[in-house]
N, CA, C and O atoms as CSV, one atom per row, in Angstrom:
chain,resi,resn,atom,element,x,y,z
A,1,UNK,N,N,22.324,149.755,-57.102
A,1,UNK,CA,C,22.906,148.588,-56.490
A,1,UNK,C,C,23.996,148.075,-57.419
A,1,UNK,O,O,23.772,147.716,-58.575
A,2,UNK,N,N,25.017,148.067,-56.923
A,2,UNK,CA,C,26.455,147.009,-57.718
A,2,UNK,C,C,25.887,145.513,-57.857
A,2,UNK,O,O,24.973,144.886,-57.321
A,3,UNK,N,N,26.894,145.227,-58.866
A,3,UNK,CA,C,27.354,143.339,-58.679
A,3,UNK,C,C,27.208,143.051,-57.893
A,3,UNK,O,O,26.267,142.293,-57.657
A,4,UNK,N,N,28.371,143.631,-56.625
A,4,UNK,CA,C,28.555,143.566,-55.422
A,4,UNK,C,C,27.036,142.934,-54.263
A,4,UNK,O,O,26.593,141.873,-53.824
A,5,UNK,N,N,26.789,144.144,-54.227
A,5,UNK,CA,C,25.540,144.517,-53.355
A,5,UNK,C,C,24.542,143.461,-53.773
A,5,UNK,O,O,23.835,142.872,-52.955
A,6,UNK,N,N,24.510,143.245,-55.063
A,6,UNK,CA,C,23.022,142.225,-55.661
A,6,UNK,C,C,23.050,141.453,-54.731
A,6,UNK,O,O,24.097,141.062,-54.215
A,7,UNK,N,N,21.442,140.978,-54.232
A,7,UNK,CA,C,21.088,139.372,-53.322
A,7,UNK,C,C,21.787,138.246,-54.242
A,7,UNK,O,O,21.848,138.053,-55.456
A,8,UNK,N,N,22.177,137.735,-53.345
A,8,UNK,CA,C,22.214,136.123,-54.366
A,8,UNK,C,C,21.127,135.411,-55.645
A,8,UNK,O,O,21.401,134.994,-56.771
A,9,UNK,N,N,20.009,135.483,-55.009
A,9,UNK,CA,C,19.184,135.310,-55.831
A,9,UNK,C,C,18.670,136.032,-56.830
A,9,UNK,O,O,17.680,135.522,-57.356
A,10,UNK,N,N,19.095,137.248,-57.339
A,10,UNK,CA,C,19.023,137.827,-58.066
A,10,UNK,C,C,20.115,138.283,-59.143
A,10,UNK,O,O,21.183,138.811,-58.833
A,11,UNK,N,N,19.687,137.997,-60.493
A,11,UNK,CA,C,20.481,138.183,-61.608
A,11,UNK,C,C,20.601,139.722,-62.400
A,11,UNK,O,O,20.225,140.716,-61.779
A,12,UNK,N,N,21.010,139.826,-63.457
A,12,UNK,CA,C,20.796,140.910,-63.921
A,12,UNK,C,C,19.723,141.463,-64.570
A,12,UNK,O,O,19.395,142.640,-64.720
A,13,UNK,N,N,19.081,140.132,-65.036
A,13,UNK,CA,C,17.845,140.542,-65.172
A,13,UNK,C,C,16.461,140.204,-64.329
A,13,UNK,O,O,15.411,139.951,-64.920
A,14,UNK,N,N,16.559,140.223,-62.995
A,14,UNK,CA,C,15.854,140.065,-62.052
A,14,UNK,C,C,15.989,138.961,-61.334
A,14,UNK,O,O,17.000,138.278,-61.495
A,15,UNK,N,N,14.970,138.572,-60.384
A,15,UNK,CA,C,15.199,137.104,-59.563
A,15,UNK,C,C,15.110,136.013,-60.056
A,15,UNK,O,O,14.204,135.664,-60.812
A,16,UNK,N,N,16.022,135.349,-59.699
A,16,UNK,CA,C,16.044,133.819,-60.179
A,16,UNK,C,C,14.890,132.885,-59.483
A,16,UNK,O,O,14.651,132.807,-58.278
A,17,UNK,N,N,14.177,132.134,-60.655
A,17,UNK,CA,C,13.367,131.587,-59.955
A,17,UNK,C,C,14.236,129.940,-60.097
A,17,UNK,O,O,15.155,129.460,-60.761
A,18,UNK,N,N,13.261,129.496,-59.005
A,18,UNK,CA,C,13.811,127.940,-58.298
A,18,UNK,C,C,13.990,126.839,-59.179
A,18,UNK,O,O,13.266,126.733,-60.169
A,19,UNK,N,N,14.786,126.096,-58.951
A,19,UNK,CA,C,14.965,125.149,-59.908
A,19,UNK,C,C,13.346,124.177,-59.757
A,19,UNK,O,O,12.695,124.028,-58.724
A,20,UNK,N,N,13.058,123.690,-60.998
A,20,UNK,CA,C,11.876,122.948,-60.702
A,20,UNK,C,C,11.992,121.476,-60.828
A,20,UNK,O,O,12.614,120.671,-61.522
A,21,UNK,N,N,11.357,121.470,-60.117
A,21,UNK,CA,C,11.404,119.938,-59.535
A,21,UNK,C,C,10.735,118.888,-60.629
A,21,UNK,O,O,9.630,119.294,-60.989
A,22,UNK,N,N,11.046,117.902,-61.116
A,22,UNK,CA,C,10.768,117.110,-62.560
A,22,UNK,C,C,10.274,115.878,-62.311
A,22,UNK,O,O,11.290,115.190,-62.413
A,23,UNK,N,N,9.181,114.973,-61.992
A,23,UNK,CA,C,8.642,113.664,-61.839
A,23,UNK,C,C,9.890,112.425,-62.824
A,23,UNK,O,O,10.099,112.595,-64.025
A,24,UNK,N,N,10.155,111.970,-62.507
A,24,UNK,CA,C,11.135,110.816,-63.016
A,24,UNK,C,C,10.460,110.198,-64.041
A,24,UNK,O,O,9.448,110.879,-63.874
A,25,UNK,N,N,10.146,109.450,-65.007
A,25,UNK,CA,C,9.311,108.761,-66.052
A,25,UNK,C,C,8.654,107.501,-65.798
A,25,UNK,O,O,9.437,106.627,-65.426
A,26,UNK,N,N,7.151,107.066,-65.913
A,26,UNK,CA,C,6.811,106.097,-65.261
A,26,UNK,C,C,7.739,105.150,-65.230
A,26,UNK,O,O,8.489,105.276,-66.198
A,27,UNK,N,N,7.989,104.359,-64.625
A,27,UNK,CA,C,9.128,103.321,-64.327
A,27,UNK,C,C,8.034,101.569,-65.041
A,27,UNK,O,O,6.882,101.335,-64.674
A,28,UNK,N,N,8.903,100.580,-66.127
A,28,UNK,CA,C,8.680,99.744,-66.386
A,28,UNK,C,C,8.356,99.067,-64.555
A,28,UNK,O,O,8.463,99.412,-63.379
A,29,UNK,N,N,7.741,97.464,-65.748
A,29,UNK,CA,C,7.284,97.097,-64.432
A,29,UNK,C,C,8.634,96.322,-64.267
A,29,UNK,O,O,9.352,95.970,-65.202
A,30,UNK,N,N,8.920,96.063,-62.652
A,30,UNK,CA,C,9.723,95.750,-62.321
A,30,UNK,C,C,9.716,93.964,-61.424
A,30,UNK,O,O,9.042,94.039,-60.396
A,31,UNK,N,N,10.239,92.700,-61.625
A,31,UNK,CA,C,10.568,91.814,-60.819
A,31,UNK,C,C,11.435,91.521,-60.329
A,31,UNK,O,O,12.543,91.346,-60.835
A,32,UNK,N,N,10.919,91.326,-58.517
A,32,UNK,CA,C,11.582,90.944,-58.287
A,32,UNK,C,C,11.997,89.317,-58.120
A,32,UNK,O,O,10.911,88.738,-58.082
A,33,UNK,N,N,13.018,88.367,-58.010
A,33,UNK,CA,C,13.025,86.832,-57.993
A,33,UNK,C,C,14.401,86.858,-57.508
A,33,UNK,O,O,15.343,87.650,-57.469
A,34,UNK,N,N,14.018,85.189,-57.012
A,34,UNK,CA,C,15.152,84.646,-56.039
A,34,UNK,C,C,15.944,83.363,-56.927
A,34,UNK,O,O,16.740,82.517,-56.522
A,35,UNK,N,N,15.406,83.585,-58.221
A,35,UNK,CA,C,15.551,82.301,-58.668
A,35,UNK,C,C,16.325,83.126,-60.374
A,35,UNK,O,O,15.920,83.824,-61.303
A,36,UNK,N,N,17.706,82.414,-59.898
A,36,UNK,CA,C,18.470,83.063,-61.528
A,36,UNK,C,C,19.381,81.655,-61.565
A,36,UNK,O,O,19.893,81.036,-60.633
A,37,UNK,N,N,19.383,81.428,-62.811
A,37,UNK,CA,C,20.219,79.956,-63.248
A,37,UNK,C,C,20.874,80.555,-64.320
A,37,UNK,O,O,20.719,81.714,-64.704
A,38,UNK,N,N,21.517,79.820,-64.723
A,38,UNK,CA,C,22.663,79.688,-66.120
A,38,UNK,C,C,23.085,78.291,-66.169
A,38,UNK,O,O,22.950,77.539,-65.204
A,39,UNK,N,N,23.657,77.891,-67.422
A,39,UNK,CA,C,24.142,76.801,-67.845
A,39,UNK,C,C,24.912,76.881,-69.681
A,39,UNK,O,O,25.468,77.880,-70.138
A,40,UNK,N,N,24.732,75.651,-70.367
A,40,UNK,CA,C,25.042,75.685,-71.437
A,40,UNK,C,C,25.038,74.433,-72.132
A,40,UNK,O,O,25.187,73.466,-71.386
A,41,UNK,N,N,24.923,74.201,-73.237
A,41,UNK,CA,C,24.448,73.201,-74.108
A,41,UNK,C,C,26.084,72.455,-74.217
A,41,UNK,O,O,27.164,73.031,-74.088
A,42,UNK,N,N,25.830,71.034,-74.490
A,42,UNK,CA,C,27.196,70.187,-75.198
A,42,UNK,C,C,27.731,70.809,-76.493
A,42,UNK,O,O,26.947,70.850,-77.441
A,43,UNK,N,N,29.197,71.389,-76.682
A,43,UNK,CA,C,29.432,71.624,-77.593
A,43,UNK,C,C,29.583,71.076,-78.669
A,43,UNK,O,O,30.446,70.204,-78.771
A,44,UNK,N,N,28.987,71.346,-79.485
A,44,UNK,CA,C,28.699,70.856,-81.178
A,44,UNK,C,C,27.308,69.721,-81.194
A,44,UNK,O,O,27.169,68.885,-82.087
A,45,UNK,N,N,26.489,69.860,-80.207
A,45,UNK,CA,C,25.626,68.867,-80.479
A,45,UNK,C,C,24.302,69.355,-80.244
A,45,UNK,O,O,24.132,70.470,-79.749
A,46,UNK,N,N,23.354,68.610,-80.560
A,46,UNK,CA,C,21.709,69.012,-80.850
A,46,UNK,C,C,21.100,70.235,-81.765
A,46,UNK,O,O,19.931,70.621,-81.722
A,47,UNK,N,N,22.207,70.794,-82.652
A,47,UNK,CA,C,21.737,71.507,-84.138
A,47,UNK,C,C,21.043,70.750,-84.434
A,47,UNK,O,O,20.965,69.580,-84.058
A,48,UNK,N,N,20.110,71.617,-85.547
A,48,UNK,CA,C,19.583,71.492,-86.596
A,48,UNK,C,C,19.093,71.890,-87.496
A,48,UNK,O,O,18.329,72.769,-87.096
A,49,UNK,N,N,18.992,71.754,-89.198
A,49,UNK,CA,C,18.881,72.376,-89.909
A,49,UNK,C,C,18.229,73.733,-89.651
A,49,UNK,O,O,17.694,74.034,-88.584
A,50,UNK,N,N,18.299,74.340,-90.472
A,50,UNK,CA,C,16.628,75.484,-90.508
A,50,UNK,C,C,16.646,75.806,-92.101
A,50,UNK,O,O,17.497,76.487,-92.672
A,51,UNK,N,N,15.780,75.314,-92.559
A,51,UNK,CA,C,15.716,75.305,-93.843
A,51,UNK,C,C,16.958,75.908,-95.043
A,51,UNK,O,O,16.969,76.724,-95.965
A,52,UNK,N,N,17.971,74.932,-94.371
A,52,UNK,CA,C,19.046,75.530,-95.209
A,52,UNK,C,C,19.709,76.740,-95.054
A,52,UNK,O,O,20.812,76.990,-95.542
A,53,UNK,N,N,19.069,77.461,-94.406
A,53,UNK,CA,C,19.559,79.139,-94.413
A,53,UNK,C,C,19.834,79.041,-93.153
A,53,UNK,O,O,20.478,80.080,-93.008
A,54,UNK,N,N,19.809,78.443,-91.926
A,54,UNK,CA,C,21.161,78.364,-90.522
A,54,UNK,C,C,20.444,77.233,-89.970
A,54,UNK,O,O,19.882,76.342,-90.606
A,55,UNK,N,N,20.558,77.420,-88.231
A,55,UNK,CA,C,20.799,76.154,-87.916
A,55,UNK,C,C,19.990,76.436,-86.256
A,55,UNK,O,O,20.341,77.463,-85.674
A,56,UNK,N,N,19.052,75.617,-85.626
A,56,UNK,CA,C,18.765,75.780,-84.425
A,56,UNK,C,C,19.264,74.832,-83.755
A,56,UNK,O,O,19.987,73.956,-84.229
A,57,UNK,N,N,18.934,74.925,-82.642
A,57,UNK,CA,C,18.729,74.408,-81.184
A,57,UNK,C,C,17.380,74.414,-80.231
A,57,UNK,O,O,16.629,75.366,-80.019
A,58,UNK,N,N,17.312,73.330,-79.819
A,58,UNK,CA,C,16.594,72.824,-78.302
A,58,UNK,C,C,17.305,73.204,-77.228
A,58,UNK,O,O,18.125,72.333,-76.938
A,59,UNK,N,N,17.347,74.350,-76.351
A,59,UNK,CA,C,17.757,74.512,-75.152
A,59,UNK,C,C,17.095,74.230,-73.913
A,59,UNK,O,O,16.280,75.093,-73.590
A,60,UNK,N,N,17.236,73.130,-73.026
A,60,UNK,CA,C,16.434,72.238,-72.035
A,60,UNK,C,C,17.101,73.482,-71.214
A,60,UNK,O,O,18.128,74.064,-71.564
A,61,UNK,N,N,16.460,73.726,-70.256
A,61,UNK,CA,C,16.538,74.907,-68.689
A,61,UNK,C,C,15.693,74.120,-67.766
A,61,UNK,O,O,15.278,74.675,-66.749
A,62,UNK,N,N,15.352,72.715,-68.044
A,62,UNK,CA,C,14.137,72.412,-66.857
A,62,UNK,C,C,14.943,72.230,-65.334
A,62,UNK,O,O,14.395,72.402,-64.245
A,63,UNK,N,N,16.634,71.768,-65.579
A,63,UNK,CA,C,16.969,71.560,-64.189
A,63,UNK,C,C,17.064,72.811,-63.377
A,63,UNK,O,O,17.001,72.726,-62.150
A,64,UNK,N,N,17.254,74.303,-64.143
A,64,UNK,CA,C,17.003,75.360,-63.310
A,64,UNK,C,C,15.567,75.307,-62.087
A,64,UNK,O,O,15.478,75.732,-60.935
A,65,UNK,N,N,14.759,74.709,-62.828
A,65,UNK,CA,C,13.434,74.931,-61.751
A,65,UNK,C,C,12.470,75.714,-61.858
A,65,UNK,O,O,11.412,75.607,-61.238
A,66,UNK,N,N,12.825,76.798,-62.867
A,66,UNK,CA,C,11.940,78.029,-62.988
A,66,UNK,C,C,10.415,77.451,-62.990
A,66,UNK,O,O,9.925,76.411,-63.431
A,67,UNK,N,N,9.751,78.856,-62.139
A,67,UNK,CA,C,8.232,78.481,-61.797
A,67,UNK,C,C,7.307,79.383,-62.861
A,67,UNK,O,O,6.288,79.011,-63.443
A,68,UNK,N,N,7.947,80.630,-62.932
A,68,UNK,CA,C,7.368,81.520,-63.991
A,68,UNK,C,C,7.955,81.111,-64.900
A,68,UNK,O,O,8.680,80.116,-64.924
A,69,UNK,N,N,7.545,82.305,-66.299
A,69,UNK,CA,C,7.983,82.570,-67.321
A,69,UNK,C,C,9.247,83.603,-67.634
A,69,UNK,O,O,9.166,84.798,-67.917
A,70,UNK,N,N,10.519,82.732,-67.489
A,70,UNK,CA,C,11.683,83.218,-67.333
A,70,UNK,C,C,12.223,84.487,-68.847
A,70,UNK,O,O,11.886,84.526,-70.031
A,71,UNK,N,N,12.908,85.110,-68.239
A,71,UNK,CA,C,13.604,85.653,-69.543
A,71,UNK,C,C,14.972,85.388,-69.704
A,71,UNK,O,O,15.819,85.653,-68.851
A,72,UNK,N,N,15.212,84.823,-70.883
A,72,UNK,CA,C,16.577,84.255,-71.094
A,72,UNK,C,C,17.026,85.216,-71.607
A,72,UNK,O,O,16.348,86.061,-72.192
A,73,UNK,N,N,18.723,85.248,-71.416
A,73,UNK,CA,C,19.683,85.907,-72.294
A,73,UNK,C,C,21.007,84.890,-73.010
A,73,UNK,O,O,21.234,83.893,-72.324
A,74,UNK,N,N,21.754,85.003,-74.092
A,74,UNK,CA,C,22.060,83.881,-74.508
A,74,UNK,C,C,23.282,84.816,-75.140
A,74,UNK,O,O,23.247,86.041,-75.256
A,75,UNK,N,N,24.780,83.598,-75.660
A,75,UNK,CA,C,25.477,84.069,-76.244
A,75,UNK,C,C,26.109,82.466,-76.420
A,75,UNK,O,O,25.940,81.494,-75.685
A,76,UNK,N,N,27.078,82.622,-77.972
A,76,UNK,CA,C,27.105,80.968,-78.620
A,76,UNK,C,C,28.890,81.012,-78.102
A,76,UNK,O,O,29.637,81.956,-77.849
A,77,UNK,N,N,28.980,80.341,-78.102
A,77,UNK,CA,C,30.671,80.111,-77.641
A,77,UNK,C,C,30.877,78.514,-78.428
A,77,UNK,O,O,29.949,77.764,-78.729
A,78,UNK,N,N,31.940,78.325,-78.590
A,78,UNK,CA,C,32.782,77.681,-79.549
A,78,UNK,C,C,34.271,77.798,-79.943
A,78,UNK,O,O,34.780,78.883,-79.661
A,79,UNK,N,N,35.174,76.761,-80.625
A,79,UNK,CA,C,36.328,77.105,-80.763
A,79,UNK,C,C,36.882,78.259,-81.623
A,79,UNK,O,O,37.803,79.054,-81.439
A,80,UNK,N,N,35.827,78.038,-82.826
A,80,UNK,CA,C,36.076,79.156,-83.937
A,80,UNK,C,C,35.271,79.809,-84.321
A,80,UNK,O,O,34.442,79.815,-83.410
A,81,UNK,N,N,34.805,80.598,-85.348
A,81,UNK,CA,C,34.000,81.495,-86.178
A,81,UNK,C,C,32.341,81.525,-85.664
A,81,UNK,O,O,31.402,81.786,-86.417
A,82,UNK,N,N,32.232,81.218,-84.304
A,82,UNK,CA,C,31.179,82.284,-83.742
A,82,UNK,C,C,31.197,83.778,-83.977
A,82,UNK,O,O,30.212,84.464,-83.702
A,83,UNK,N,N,31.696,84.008,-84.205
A,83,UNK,CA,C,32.090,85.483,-83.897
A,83,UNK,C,C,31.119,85.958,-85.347
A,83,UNK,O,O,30.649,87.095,-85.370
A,84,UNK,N,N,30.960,85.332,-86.109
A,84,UNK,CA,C,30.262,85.610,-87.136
A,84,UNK,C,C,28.681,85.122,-87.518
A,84,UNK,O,O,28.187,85.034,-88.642
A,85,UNK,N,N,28.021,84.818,-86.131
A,85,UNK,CA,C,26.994,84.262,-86.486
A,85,UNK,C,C,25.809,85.393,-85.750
A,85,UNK,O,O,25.943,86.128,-84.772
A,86,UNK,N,N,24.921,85.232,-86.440
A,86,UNK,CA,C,23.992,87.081,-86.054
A,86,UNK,C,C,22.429,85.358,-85.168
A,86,UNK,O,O,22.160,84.186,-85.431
A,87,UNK,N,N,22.118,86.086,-84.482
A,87,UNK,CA,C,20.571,85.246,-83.797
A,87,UNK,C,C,20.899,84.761,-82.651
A,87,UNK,O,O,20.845,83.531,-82.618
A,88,UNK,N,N,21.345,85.472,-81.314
A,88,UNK,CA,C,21.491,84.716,-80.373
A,88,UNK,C,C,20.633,85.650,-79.638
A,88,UNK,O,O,20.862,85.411,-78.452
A,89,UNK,N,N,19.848,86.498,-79.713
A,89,UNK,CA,C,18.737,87.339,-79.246
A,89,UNK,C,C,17.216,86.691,-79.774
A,89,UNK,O,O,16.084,87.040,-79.439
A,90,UNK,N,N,17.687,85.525,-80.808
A,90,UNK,CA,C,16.406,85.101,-81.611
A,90,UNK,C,C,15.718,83.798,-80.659
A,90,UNK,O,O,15.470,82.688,-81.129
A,91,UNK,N,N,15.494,84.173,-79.332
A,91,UNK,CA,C,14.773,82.950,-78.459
A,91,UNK,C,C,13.204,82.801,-79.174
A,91,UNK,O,O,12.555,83.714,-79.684
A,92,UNK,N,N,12.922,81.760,-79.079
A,92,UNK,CA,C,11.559,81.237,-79.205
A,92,UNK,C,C,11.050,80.341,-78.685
A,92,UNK,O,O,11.749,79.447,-78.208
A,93,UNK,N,N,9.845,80.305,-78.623
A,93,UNK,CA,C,8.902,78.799,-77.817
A,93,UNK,C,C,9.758,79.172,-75.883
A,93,UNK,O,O,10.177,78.125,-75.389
A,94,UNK,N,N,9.929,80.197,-75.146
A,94,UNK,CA,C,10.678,80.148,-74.048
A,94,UNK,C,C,9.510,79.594,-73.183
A,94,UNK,O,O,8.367,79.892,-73.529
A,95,UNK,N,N,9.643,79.048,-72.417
A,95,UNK,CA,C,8.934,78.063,-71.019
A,95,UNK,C,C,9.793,78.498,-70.296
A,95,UNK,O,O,10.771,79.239,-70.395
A,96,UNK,N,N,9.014,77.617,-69.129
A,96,UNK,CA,C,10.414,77.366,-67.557
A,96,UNK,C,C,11.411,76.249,-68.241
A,96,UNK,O,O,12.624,76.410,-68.113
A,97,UNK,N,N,11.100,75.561,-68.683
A,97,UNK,CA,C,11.878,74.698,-69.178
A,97,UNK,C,C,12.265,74.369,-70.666
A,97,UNK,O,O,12.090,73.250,-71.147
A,98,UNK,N,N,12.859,75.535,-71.429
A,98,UNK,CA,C,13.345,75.472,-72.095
A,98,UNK,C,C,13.257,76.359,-73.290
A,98,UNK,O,O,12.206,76.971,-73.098
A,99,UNK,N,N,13.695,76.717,-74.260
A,99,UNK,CA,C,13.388,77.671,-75.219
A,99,UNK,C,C,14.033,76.870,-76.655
A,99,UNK,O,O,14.565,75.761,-76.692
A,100,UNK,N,N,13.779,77.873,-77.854
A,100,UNK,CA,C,14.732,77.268,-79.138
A,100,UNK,C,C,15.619,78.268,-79.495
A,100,UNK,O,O,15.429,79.357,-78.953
A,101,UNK,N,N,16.664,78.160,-80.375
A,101,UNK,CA,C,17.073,79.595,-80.369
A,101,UNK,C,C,17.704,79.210,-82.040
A,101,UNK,O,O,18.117,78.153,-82.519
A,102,UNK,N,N,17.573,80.397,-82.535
A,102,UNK,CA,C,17.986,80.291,-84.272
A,102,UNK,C,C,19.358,80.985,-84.643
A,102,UNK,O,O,19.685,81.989,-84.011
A,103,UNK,N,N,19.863,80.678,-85.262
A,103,UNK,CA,C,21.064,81.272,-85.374
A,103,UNK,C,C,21.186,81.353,-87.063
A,103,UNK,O,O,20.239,80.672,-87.456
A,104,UNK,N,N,22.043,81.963,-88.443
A,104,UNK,CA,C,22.164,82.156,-89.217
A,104,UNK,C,C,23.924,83.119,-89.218
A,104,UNK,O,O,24.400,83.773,-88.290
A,105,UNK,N,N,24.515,82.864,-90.583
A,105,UNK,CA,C,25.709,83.400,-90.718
A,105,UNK,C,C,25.258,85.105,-90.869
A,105,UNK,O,O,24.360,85.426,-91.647
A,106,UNK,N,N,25.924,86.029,-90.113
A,106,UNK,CA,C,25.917,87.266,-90.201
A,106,UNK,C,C,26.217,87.770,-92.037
A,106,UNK,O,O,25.822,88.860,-92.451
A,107,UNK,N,N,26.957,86.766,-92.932
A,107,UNK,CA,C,27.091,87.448,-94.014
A,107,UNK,C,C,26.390,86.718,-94.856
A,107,UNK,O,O,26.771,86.664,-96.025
A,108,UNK,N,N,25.460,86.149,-94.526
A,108,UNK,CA,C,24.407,85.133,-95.369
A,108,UNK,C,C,24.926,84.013,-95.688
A,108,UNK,O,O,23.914,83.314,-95.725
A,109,UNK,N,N,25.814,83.310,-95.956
A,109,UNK,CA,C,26.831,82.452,-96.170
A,109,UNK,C,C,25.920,81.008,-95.827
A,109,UNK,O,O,24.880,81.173,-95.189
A,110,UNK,N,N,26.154,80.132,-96.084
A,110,UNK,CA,C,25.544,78.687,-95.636
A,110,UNK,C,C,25.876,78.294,-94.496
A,110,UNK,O,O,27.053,78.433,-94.164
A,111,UNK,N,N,24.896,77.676,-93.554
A,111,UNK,CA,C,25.251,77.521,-92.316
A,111,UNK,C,C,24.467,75.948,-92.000
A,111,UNK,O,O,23.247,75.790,-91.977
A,112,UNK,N,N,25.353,75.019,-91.802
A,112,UNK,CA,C,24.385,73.735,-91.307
A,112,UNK,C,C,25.094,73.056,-89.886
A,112,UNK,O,O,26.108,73.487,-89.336
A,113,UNK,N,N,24.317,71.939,-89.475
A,113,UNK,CA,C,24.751,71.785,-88.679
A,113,UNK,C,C,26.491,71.213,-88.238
A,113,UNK,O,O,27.171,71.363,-87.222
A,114,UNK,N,N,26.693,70.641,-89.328
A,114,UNK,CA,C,28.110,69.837,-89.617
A,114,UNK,C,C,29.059,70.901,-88.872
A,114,UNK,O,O,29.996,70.683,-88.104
A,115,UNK,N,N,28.399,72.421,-89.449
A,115,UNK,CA,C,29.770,73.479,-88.803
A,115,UNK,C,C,29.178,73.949,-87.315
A,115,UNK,O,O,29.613,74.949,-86.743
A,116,UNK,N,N,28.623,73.500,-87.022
A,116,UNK,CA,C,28.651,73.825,-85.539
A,116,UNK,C,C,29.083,72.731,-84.526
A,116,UNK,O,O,29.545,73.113,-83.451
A,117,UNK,N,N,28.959,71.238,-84.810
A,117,UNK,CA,C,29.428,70.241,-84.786
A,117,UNK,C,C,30.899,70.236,-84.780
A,117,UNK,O,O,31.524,69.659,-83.891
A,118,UNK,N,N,31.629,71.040,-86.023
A,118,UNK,CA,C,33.153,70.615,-86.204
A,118,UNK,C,C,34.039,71.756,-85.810
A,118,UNK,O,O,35.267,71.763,-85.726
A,119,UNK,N,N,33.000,72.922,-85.539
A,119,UNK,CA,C,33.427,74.187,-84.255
A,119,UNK,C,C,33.401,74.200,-82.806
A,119,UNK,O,O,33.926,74.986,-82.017
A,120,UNK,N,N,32.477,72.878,-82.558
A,120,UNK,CA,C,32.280,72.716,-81.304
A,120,UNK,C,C,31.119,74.131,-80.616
A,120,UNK,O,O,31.038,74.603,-79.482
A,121,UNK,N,N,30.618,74.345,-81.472
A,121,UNK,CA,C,29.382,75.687,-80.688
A,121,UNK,C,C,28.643,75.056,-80.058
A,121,UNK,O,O,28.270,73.906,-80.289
A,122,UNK,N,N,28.296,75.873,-79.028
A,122,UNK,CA,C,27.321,75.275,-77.785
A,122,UNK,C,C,26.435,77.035,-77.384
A,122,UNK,O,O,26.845,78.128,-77.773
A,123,UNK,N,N,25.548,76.852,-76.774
A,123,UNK,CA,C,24.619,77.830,-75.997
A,123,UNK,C,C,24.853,78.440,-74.749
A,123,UNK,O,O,24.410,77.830,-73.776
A,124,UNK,N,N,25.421,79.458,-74.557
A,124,UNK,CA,C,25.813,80.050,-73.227
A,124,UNK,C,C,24.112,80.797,-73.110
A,124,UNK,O,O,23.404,81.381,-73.931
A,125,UNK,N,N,23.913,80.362,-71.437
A,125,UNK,CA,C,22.325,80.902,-70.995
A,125,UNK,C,C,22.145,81.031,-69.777
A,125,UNK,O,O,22.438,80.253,-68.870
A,126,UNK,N,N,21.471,82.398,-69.728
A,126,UNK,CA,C,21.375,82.808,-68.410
A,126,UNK,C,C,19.346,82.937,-68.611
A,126,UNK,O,O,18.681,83.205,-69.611
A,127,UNK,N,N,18.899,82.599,-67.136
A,127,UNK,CA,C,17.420,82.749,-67.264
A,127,UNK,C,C,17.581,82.894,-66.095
A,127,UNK,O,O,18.336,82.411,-65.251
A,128,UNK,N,N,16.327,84.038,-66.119
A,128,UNK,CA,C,15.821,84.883,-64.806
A,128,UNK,C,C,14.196,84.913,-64.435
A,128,UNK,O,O,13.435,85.843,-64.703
A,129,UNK,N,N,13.932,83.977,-63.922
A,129,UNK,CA,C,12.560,83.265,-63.045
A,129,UNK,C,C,11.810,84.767,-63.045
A,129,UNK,O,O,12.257,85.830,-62.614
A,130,UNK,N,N,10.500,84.484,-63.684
A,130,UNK,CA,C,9.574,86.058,-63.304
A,130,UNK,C,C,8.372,85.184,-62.370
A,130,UNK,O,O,8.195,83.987,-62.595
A,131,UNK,N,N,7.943,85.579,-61.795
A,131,UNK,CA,C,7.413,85.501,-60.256
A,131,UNK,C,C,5.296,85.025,-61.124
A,131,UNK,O,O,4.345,84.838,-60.365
């Protein structure tokens, strides 16, 4: 038998077997919700210390409404030198109504509230209601 002549399904070194079919990976659990808010804090106001080494916040979310236990996502906005501050993934204490969030200078540097105050930083936040 030629090249030619060979079945399709067959190679040179015999028949090709079938592609096999592969189960997908258990899948996380998934929610669904009808309930997604965002907002954001007054810029430069309600810091506070954190023992000298940066600076938190009280983030209130109660006018969203959330009924579950939401998951927030967060990012700091301001006029200037945000761009250098590492902890906006650092949520804590999260409720329906509200979370804290810590922040510190990415190069260790001193961080109090005065400079978030005279940068005008505030809390950009998105929360997504879990059922």
């Amino acid at each position: 038998m030629s090249i030619q002549e060979r079945p399709a399904d067959e190679t040179m070194d015999g028949p090709q077997s079938q592609p096999q079919s592969t189960l997908p990976p258990t899948p996380s659990a998934v929610h669904v919700t009808q309930r997604i808010a965002s907002g954001h804090t007054s810029p430069g106001e309600g810091w506070e210390n954190y023992y000298g080494t940066g600076i938190c916040i009280q983030v209130d979310t109660s006018s969203a409404g959330f009924n579950g236990a939401p998951i927030y996502t967060t990012s700091i906005g301001g006029l200037a030198h945000h761009w250098l501050l590492s902890g906006t993934n650092a949520i804590y204490n999260s409720s329906p109504t509200g979370f804290t969030l810590y922040i510190r200078r990415s190069d260790g540097g001193h961080l109090e509230p005065a400079d978030a105050q005279s940068q005008g930083w505030y809390v950009n936040w998105i929360g997504i209601d879990t059922p």
